[in-house]
C-alpha positions as CSV (number, residue, x, y, z in Angstrom):
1,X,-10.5,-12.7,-1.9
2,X,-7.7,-11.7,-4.2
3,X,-4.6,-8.7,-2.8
4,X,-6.1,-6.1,-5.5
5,X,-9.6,-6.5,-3.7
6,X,-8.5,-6.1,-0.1
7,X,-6.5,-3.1,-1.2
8,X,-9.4,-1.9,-3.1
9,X,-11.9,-2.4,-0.3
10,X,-9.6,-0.6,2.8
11,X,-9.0,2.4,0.1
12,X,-12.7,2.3,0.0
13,X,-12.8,2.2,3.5
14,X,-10.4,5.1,4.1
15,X,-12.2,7.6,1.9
16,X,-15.4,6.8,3.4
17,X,-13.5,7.4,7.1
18,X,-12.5,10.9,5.1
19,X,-16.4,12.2,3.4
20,X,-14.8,15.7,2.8
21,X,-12.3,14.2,0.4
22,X,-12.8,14.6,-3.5
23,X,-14.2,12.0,-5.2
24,X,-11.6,12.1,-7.7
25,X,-8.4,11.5,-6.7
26,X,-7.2,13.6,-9.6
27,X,-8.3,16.4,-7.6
28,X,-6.6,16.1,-4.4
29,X,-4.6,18.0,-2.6
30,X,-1.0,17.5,-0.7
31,X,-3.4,18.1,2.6
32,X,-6.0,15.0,1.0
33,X,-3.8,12.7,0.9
34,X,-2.2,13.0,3.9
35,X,-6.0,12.6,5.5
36,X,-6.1,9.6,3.7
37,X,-2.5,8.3,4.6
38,X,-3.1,9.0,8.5
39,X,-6.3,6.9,8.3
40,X,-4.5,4.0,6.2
41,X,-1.4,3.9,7.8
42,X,-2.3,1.0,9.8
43,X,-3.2,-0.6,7.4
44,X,-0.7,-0.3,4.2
45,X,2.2,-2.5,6.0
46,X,-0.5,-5.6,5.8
47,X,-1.0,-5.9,2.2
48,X,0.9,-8.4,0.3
49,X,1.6,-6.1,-2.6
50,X,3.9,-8.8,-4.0
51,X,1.1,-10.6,-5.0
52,X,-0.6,-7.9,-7.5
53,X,0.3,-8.1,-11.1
54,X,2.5,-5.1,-12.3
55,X,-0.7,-4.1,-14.4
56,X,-3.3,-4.2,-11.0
57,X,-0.4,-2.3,-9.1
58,X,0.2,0.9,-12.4
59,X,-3.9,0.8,-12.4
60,X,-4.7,0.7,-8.6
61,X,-1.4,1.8,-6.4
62,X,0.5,3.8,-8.3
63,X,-1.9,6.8,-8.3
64,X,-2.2,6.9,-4.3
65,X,2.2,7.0,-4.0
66,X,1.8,9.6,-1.5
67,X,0.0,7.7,0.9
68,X,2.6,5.3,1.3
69,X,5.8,5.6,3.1
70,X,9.1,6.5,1.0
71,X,11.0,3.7,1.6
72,X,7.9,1.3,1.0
73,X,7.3,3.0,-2.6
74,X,10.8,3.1,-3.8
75,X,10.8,-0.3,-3.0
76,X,7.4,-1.3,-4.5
77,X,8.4,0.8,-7.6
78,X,12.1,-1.3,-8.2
79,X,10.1,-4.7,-8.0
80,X,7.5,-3.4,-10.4
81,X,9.4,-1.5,-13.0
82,X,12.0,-4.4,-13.3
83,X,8.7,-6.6,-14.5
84,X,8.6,-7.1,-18.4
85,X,5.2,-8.7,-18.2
86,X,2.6,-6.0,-17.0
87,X,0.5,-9.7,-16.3
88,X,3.5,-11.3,-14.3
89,X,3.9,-10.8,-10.4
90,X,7.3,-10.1,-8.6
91,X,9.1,-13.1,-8.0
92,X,10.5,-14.0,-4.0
93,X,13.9,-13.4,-5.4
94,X,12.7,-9.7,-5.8
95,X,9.8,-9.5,-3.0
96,X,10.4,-6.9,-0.8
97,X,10.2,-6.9,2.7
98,X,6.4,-5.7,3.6
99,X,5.8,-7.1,7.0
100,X,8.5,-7.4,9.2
101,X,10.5,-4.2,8.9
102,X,7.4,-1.8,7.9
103,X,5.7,-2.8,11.0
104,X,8.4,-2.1,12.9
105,X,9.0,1.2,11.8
106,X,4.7,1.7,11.9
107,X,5.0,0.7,16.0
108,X,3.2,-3.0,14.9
109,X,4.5,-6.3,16.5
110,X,4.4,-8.9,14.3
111,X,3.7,-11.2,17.7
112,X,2.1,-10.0,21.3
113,X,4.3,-9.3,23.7
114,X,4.1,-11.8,27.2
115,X,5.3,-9.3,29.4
116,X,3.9,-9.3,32.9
């Protein structure tokens, strides 16, 4: 299963979690999309978003921006505006850091703790 489908399928999931919500997302609100942030929160920090094309990311990310953390989409929108090639994906040179530190700051542990 590709990055743009598991992104698809938990924004999927998240609006389903939130039935109330417009089916357009033209038409929500500041108060919508922080319903749908809280239930995706989790969830945001584990997608690989390096691995979209600029083209999946403009078409499929960029209209949900305010579900996503600041710093997360100021760094998704430097790698994906410095692209030339809507087809081409960020390189690692440019790959931001979407696991280690946005967990953190999300309260996930990358490993389990052994604490007894």
């Amino acid at each position: 299963m590709s990055e743009i489908q598991i992104w698809e399928r938990i924004l999927k999931w998240g609006l389903a979690q939130n039935p109330e919500l417009p089916s357009d997302f033209r038409n929500f609100s500041q108060d919508d999309f922080n319903k749908l942030k809280n239930t995706l929160q989790r969830f945001i920090p584990l997608i690989k978003f390096q691995n979209l094309t600029s083209k999946e990311f403009l078409d499929k990310v960029f209209p949900y921006d305010k579900i996503f953390p600041e710093d997360l989409y100021k760094d998704l929108l430097r790698t994906y505006l410095s692209l030339s090639d809507p087809n081409s994906k960020p390189s690692n040179k440019s790959e931001y850091n979407t696991t280690k530190e946005t967990k953190k700051k999300i309260g996930l542990n990358s490993k389990p703790s052994n604490k007894s």
